[in-house]
N, C-alpha and C positions, 0 to 999 in steps of 0.2 A: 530600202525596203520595197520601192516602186516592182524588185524581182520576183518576191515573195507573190504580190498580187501577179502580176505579169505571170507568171507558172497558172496564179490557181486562175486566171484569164484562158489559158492553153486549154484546162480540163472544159472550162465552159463551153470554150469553141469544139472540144473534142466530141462531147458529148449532144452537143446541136440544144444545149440550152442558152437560155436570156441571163440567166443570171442564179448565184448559188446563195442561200443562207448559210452562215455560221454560228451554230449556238455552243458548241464544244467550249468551254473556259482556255485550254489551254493552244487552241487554234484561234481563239480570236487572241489574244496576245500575240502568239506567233505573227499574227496578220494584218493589225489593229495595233497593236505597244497598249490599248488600254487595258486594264490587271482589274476593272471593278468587278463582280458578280453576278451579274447581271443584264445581257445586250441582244442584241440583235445585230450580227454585221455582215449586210447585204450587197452582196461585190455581183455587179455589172458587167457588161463588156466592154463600157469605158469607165463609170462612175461606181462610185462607193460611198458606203453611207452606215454609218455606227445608230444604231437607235438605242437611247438610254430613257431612262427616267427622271425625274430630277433632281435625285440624289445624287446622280453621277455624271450630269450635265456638266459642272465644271471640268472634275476630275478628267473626263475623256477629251476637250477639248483640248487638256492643256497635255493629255498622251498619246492623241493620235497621230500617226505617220502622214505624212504628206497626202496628201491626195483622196483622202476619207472627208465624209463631211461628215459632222456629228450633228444627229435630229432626235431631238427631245421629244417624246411622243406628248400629244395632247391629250387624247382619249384613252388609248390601250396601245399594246406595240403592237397590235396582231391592225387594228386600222393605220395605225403610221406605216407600216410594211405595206400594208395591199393600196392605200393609196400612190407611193413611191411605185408600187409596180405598176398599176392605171398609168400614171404619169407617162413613166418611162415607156410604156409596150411590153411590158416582160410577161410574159404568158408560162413558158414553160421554167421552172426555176428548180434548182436541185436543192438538198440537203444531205449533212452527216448523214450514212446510214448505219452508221455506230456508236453516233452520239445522241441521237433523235428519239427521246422516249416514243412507244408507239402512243399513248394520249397525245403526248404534244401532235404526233403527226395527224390524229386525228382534229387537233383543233386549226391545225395548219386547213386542212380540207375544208373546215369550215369557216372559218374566217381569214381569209385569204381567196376568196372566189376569183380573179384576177388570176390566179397562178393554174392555168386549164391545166396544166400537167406539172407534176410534183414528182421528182426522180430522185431517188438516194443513189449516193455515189461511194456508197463502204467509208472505208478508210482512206481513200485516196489524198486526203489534205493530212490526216495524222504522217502519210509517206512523205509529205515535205519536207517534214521535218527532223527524220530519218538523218541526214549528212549535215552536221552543222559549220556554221561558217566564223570566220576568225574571231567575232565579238563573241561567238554565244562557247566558245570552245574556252576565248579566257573568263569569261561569266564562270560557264561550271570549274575551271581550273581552280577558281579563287573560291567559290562553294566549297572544294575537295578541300584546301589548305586550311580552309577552317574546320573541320572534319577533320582535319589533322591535330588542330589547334587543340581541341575540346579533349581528344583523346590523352593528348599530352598532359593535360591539365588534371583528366580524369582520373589517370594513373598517382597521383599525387593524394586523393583520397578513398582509394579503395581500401579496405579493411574487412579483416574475418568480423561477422556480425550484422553487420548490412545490412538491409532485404534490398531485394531487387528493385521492389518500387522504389525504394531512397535513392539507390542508384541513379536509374531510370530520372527521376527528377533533378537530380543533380547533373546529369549529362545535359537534359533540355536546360537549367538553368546555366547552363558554361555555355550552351550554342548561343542563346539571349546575349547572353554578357561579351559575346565577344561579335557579335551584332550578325548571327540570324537575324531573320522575320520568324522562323518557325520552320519546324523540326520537318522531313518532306516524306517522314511515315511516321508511325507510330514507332517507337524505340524499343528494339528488345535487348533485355538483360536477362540471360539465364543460367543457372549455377548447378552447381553438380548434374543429377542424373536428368535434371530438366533440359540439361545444353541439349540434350538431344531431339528437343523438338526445337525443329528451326524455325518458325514462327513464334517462340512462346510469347508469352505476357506474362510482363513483369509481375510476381507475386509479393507477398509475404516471406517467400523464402529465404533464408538469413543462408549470407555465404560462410562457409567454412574451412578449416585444414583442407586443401587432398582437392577443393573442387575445380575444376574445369569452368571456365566463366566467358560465355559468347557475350560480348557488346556489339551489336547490328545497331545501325543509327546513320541518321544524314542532317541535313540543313538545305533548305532554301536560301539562296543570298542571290540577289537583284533579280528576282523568278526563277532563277534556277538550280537544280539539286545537285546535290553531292551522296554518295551512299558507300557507307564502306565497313569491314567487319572483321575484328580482331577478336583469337581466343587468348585469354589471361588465364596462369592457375594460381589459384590463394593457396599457397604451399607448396611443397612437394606433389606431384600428379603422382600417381601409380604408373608402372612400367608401360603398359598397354596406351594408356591415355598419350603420354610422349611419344610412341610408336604411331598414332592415328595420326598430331601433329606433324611427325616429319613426313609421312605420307600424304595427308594434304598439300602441306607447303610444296612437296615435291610436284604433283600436280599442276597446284599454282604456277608455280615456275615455267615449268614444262610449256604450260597454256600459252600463256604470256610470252616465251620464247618462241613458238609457233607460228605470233599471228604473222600477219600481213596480209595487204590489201590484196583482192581478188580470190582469196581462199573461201571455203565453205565454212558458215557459223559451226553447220554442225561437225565440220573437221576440230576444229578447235577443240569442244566440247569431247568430241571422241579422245583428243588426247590425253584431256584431265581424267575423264571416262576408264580409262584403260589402266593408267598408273594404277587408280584407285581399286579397280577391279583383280589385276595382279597381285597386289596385295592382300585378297580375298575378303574386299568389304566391298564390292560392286553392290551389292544389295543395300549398304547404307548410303549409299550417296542417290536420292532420289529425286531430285531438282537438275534444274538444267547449270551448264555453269554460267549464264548470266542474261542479261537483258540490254537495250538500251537505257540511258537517262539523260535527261535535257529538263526540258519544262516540264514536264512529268515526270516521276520515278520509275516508271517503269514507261519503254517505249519501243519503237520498234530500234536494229535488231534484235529478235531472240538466238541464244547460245544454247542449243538445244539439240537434241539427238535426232530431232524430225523435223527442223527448221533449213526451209530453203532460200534461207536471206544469204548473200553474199556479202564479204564484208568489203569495205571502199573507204576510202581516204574520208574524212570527216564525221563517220560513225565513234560516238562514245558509248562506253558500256563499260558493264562490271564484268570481272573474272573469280570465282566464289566457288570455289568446288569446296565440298566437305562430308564429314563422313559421321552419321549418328547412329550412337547402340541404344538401344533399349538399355535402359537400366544402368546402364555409365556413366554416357554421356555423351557428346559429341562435339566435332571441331568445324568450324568455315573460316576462312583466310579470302579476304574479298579487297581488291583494289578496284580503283576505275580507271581505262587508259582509252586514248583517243589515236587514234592511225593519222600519222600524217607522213608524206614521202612515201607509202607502203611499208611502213614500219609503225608499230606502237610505241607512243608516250607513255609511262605510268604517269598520272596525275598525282597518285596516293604517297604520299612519303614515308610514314608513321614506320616502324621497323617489325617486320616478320620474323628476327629471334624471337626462340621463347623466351615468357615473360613470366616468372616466377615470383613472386609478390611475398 
């Protein structure tokens, strides 16, 4: 882990500052191992130092990475931090400029007098974490396998009658039961003509004969997510409906046969793009075909039509093209796979026949 800081050491020195804040939740794990709510993690150009409260004074002592000291604020953290700066000489100090509400930055200015220059640095620590390395790649593998699991499971109580919210709770009570921490979005279930909104929330709506059934859903396991998204029909579909499926999947496929390392996100994306467009529902597919995920569910790469990421060996992400009508309904087919060698892994096992219930 001594790399992880050593890198965000690189930007300090690149940047001609003393030292950086970290308030981001999901970069101070990355950079810290501690997972509480709550910190301050103030990395130097030799030293480092976690400031907690005392709620989480044990907790961080017994998860921080080598070479962090953990300091329990006495007064507030905004004097533990500007003392630590006094101490050391640290004058000019950078922060997230993506994660830094502009209050907080204004109370930085204010109490923090020690820090004469205050520089945001964007997103340059969320890009760390961009290419994952062999622990955090079988972290999320073992997330996606439970995301398999629940699916499996899920299949075994789906029924005409249902609503969506019952569903929806029964999928989070299978991630629990098979030892999530918690679900790493909000879960959508949606049934007949509502498949077509791909964000929905789960209603009241009771499944039926005939419908079309998106489950979108992930898990957090040991911090890290899994996301992935199966369409199911409660009966026979209509002709159409099975005609949009084999065209997705086709896409899918397609995608996924594409990748490798050193190609353009948005190459990728165009290929799913095109099947789907050929087919003459380019207008229904309005999302990109996928994102990163790691510690966040959504992270950099994006798979997108105006994205200038390149994709590299140790980048994970989903592949999720789909295709929604107004008033039918609509289909997404989503795995996650990780590049290694310059070729893609699928992480996702669960089976892409259809599934006729």
């Amino acid at each position: 882990m001594n790399d992880r800081l050593g890198k965000v050491r690189n930007i300090i020195s690149e940047k001609g500052l003393d030292g950086l804040i970290i308030t981001g939740r999901a970069n101070t794990y990355y950079l810290s191992g501690f997972s509480g709510s709550t910190s301050y993690l103030l990395i130097g150009r030799e030293k480092a130092w976690l400031v907690v409260d005392f709620r989480y004074t044990i907790q961080a002592k017994n998860q921080v990475f080598e070479g962090i000291e953990v300091v329990e604020h006495a007064d507030s953290f905004y004097a533990t931090l500007d003392g630590i700066l006094a101490e050391e000489g640290m004058g000019a100090v950078g922060f997230e400029g993506n994660q830094l509400t502009y209050s907080e930055y204004e109370r930085f200015k204010a109490r923090l007098p020690h820090a004469q220059r205050l520089e945001g640095i964007g997103n340059e620590i969320d890009l760390l974490r961009i290419r994952k390395d062999a622990g955090e790649i079988e972290a999320i593998a073992q997330a996606v396998r439970l995301g398999d699991q629940v699916f499996e499971e899920i299949l075994k109580v789906i029924k005409p009658g249902m609503t969506e919210s019952e569903l929806a709770a029964e999928i989070e009570y299978q991630m629990r039961k098979l030892g999530a921490s918690v679900p790493s979005f909000a879960t959508i279930v949606a049934a007949g003509e509502r498949s077509a909104m791909c964000h929905a929330v789960p209603t009241e709506n009771r499944l039926k004969p005939g419908d079309a059934l998106v489950l979108d859903f992930g898990v957090i396991y040991r911090h890290y997510c899994s996301d992935m998204t199966r369409t199911i029909f409660i009966g026979e579909p209509g002709e159409e409906m099975k005609k949009i499926y084999r065209i997705v999947l086709d896409a899918q496929l397609a995608a996924l046969e594409s990748l490798h390392s050193g190609m353009k996100a948005s190459d990728a994306d165009k290929v799913a793009r095109d099947i789907i467009a050929r087919a003459g529902y380019g207008a229904h597919f309005g999302h990109s075909l996928g994102h990163g995920v790691g510690i966040e569910i959504h992270e950099e790469p994006r798979l997108s039509a105006k994205s200038e990421d390149i994709l590299q060996d140790g980048m994970v992400f989903s592949v999720e093209p789909g295709i929604y009508v107004e008033g039918l309904g609509g289909v997404r087919i989503e795995d996650m796979v990780v590049l290694v060698d310059g070729k893609p892994r699928n992480l996702t096992g669960s089976t892409k026949d259809i599934i006729i219930l």
